[in-house]
N, C-alpha and C positions, 0 to 999 in steps of 0.2 A: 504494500500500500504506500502510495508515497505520500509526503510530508502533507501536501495542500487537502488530498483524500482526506488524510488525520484531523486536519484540522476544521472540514467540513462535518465529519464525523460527530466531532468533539459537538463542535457547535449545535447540532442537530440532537444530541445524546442530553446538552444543557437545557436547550429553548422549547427546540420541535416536540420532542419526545412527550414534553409536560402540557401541550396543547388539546384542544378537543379537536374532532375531526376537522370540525366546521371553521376552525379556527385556522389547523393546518391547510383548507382547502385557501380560505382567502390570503393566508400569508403565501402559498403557491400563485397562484391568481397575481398576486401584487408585483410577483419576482418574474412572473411572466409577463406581465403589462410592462414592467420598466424593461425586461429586456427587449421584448419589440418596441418599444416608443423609441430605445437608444440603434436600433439596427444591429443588434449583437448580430454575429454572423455563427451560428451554433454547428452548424452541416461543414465539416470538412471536405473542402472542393478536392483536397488530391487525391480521393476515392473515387472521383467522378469520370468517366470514359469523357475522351477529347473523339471528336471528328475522327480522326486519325488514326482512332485505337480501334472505333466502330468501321475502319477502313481497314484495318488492319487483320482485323478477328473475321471479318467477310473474306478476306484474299486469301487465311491461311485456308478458313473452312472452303471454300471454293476446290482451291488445292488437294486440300486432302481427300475431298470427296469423289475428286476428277483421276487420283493415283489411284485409290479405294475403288470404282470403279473398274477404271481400265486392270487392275493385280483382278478382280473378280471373271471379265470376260475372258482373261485368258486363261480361266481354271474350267471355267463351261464348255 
C-alpha cells in the first residue's frame, strides 16, 4: 500500500467510518461535484488505443488471418 493509500485510509478509518450512510453519500456527492466543477481529469489516457494502434491490431489481424488461411488450404 503506498504512503498516500495510508493516509486516505487513515482518514477515512477517523471521519468516514463514524458517518451514517446518508451522511457518507452526501460527503461522496460533494467530492464528486468539486471534482467535476474543477475538471479533475480521473480516466488515464495512456490506457486508451490511439488511431494507430486500432490500425495496427486491424493489419496484424488481417495478416494473421490471411497466413491462417492460406497454412489451412494447403492441408485440404
Amino acid at each position: 500500500m503506498l504512503i498516500t493509500d495510508e493516509k486516505v485510509q487513515e482518514l477515512y478509518n477517523k471521519i468516514v467510518d463514524d458517518l451514517s450512510p446518508n451522511e457518507q453519500l452526501l460527503l461522496a456527492s460533494l467530492i464528486l461535484n468539486d471534482l467535476s466543477k474543477n475538471n479533475v481529469m480521473i480516466i488515464d489516457d495512456s490506457d486508451t488505443w490511439t488511431e494507430e494502434d486500432k490500425h495496427d491490431l486491424i493489419s496484424f489481424s488481417l495478416s494473421y488471418s490471411n497466413e491462417f488461411l492460406t497454412d489451412s488450404e494447403d492441408i485440404i
